[in-house]
C-alpha positions in Angstrom: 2.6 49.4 122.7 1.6 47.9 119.7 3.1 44.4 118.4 4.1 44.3 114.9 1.6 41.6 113.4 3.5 39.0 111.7 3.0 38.8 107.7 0.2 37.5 106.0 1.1 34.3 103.8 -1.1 32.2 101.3 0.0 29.1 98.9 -1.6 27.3 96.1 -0.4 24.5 94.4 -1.1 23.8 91.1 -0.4 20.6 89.2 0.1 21.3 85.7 2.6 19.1 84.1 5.9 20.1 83.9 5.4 22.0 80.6 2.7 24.0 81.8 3.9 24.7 85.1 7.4 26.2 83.9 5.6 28.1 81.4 3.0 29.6 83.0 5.7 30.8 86.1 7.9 32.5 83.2 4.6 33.5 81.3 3.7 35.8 85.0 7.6 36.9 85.4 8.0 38.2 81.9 4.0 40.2 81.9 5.2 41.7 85.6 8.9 42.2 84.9 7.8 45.6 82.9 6.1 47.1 85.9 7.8 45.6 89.1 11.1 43.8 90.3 11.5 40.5 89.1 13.5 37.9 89.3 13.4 34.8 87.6 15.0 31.2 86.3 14.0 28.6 84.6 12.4 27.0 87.8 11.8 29.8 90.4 10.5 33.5 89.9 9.8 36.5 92.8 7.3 39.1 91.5 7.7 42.4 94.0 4.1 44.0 94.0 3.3 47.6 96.2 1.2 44.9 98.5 3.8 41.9 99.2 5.6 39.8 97.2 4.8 36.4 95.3 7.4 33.7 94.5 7.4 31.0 92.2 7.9 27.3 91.6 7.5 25.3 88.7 8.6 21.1 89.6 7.6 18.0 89.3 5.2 19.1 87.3 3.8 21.6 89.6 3.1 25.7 89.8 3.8 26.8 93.3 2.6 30.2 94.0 3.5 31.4 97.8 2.7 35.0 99.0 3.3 37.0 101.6 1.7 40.5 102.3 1.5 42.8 105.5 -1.7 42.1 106.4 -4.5 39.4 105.1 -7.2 42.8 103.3 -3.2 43.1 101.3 -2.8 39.2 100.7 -6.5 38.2 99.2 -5.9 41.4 97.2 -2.4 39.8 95.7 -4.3 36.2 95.4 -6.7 37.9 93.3 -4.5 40.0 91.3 -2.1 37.0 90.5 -5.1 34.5 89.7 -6.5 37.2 87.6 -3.7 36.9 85.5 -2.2 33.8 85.4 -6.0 32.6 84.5 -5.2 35.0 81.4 -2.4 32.6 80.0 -4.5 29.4 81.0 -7.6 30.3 79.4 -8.1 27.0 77.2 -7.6 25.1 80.7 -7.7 27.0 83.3 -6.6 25.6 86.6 -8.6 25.9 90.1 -6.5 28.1 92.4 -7.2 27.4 95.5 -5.7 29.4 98.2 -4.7 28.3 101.8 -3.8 30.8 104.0 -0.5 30.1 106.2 -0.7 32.6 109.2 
């Protein structure tokens, strides 16, 4: 019998300023809300992709991107599609992403 493996989860946390880090969450929500489900505030966002699902935080100054996918092959595939793009916005400065895995 096969146990069902628990999901595979990844954060970074990314401090911004609180300008930056509200704009940048909406910025990812609006660009994905064409394509996917999305839902999104002024302060939190949830991006559905085919592969798992990434929420947002903007506070205190800070961009909190959590994931969670089936599997980890599903998971490094969302971390690199959602820094691929949020480094699109951030171009003049972009920010180092770095992952940490939470499974």
């Amino acid at each position: 019998m096969n146990t069902p493996q628990p999901p595979a989860r990844a954060q970074a946390r990314l401090p911004l300023g609180d300008d930056l880090a509200a704009r940048y969450m909406l910025q990812l929500c609006k660009h994905f809300e064409h394509r996917r489900p999305v839902t999104y505030t002024d302060t939190d966002g949830s991006i559905g992709f085919e592969s798992g699902t990434c929420t947002l935080h903007a506070g205190d100054g800070t961009l909190t991107l959590s994931l969670t996918a089936p599997d980890a092959a599903a998971r490094d595939r969302l971390q690199d599609v959602v820094a691929r793009h949020l480094l699109r916005f951030a171009f003049r400065d972009p920010p180092d992403i770095a992952w940490t895995t939470l499974d």
